[in-house]
N, C-alpha and C positions, 0 to 999 in steps of 0.2 A: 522458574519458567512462567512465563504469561501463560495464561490461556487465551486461545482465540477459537473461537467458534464460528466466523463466518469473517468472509473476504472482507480485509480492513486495507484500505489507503492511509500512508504517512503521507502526510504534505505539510510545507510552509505558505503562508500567505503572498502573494505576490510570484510564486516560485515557476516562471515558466514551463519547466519540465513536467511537476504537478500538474500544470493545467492540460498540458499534454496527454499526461498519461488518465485524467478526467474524459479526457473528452473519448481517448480510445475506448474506455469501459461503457461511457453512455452508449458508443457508436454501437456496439455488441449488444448493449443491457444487458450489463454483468452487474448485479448486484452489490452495492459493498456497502463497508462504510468509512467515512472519511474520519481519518483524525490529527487534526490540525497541532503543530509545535506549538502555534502562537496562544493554543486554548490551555489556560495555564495547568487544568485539571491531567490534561494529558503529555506534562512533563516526561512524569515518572516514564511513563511508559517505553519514552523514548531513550530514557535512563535507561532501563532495565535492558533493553534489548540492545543498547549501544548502537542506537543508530547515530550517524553524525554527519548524513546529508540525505536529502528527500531527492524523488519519491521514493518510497519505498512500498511493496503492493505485498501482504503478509495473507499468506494460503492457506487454510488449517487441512491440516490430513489427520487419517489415523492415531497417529503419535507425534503433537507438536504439529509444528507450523511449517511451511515456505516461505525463505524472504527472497522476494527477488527486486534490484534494485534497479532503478535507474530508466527513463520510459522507455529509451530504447530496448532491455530485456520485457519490460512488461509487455510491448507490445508482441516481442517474440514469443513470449507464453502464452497470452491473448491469440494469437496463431493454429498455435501447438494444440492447446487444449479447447477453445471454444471455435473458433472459425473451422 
């Protein structure tokens, strides 16, 4: 299992959705961090977890993470939990 410590963004470059779900977190300033497919260092990452389409918005709790996928969910959580 990855470790994630703090509100991380999957995105692709160019990737409308991504940009979507970008601009929902700025619009709250929700902290995160981005980590781009196209940056070659963060392949793996995306290995590991099996991602195999963006966004993807990964939540750390207690034990492990939150994946929630796709902007339309993220901005439902974005909801939920900050608004």
């Amino acid at each position: 299992m990855i470790e994630i410590n703090e509100i991380s963004l999957l995105t692709l470059t160019n990737c409308p959705h991504c940009h979507t779900a970008k601009i929902l977190l700025d619009k709250y300033k929700i902290k995160y961090r981005e980590i781009n497919f196209d940056n070659e260092e963060n392949k793996e990452i995306f290995q590991k977890l099996k991602i195999n389409h963006v966004p993807y918005l990964l939540v750390p709790k207690s034990e492990g993470y939150d994946l929630i996928d796709g902007d339309i969910n993220i901005n439902n959580w974005v909801k939920k939990h900050i608004v």
